[in-house]
C-alpha positions as CSV (number, residue, x, y, z in Angstrom):
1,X,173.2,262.5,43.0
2,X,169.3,263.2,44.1
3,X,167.9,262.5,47.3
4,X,164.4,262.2,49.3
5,X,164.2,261.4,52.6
6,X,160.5,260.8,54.7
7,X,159.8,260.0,58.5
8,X,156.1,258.8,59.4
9,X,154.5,260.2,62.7
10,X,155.9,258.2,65.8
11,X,159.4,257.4,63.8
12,X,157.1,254.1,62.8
13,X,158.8,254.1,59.1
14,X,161.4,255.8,57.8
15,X,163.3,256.1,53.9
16,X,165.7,257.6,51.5
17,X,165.1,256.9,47.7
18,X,168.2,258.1,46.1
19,X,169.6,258.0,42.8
20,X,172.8,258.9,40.5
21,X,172.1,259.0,36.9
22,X,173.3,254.8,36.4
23,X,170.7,254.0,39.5
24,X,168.0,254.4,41.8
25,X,167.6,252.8,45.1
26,X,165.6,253.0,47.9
27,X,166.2,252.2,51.3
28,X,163.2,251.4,54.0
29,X,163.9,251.0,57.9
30,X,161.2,250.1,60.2
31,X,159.1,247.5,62.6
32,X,157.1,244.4,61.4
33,X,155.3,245.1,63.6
34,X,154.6,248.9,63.0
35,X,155.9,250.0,66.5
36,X,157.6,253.3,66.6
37,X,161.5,253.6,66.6
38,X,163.2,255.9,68.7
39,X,165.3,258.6,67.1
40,X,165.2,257.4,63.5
41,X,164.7,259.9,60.6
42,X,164.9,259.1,57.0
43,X,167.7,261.8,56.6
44,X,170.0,259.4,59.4
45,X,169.9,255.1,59.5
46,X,168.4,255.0,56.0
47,X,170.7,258.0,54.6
48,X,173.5,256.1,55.9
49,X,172.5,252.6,54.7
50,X,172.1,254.3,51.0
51,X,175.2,255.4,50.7
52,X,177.4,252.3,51.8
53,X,175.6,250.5,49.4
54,X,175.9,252.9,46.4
55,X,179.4,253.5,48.1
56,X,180.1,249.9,47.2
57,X,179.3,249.4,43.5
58,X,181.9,248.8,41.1
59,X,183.3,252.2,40.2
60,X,184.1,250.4,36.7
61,X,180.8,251.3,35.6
62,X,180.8,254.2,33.2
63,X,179.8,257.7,34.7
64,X,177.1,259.5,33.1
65,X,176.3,263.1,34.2
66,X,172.8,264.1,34.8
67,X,171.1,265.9,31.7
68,X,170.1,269.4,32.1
69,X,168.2,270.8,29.0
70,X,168.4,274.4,28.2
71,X,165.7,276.2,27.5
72,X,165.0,276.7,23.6
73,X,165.5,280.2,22.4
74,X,162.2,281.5,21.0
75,X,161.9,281.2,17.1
76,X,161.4,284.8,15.0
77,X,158.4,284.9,13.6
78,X,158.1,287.0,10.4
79,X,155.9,289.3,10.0
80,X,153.1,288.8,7.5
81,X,152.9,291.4,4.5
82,X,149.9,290.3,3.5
83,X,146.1,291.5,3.6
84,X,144.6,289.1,6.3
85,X,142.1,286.7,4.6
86,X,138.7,286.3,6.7
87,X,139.1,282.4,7.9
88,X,135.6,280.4,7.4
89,X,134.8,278.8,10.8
90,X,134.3,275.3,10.7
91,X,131.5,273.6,12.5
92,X,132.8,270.2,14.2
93,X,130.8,268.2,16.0
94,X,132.2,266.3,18.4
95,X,131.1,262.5,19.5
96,X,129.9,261.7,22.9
97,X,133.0,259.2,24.5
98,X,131.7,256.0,25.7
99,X,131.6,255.7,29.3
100,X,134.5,254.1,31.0
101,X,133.9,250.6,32.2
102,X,135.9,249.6,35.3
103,X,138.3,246.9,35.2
104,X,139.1,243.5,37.4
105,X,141.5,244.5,40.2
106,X,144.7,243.1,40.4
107,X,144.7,242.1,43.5
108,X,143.6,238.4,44.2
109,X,140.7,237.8,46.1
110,X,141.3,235.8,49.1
111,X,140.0,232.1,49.1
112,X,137.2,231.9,51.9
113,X,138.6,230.1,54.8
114,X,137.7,226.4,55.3
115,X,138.4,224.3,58.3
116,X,141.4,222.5,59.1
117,X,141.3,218.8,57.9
118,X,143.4,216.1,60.5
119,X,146.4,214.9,59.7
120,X,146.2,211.5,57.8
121,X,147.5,208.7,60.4
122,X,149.6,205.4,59.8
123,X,146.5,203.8,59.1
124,X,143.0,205.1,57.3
125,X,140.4,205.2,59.8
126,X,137.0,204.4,58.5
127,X,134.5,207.3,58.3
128,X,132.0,207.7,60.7
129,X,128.6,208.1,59.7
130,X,125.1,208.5,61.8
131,X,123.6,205.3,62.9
132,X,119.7,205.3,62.5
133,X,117.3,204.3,65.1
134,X,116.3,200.6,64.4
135,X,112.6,200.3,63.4
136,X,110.7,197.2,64.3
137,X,110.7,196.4,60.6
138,X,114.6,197.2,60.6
139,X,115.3,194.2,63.3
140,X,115.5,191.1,62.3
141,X,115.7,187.8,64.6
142,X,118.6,186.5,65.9
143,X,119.3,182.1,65.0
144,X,119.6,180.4,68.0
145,X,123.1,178.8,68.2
146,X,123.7,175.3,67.2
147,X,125.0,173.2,70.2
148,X,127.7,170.6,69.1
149,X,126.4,167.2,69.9
């Protein structure tokens, strides 16, 4: 088993990323709202919380040791019997790389923000639009009324 644990300034966050050689969790503890905790280290809450839930996986799962690689004895070289040969040196001329062109970031630009439209009602309300100002060419006459006789 390999552990880390971490503490941000103020006890604001706290961790533990731990792992055996079948898996790797990591366990975060803090506020939404980034307010700072009292007494929490990564080493304590999170430490804890790790290891009841590695504590509770199946123990049916195969164990597998972690690997350790040995250093690789150095090879014998042998010795060369031979009259060195002068080695011709060989001019190589290298290309210029091509300048590196930046990407499109991953993260999503954020649609600009529009205003909020009214919620539809029971029945559609006919839109509004701005009245001109009659023109005397824009009024017409009135009839007069026919009286019944």
């Amino acid at each position: 088993m390999a552990g880390k644990t971490g503490t941000t300034d103020e006890s604001r966050d706290a961790w533990f990323v731990g792992s055996t050689p079948e898996y790797t969790l990591a366990v975060w503890v803090g506020n939404d709202d980034h307010s700072p905790m009292w007494d929490v280290y990564g080493g304590g809450l999170p430490a804890t919380i790790w290891r009841r839930v590695m504590g509770g996986i199946s123990l049916k799962v195969a164990h597998f040791a972690f690997v350790h690689r040995q250093k690789t004895p150095p090879r014998a070289v042998p010795a060369k019997t031979s009259t060195p040969q002068p080695v011709e040196e060989e001019t190589v001329e290298e290309e210029t790389p091509a300048p590196i062109e930046p990407w499109e970031s991953p993260t999503p630009v954020a649609e600009p923000e529009t205003e909020p439209q009214p919620e539809p009602t029971a029945e559609p309300q006919p839109e509004s639009s701005p009245t001109p100002e009659p023109t005397p060419e824009m009024v017409e006459p009135t009839p007069e009324p026919v009286q019944p006789q």
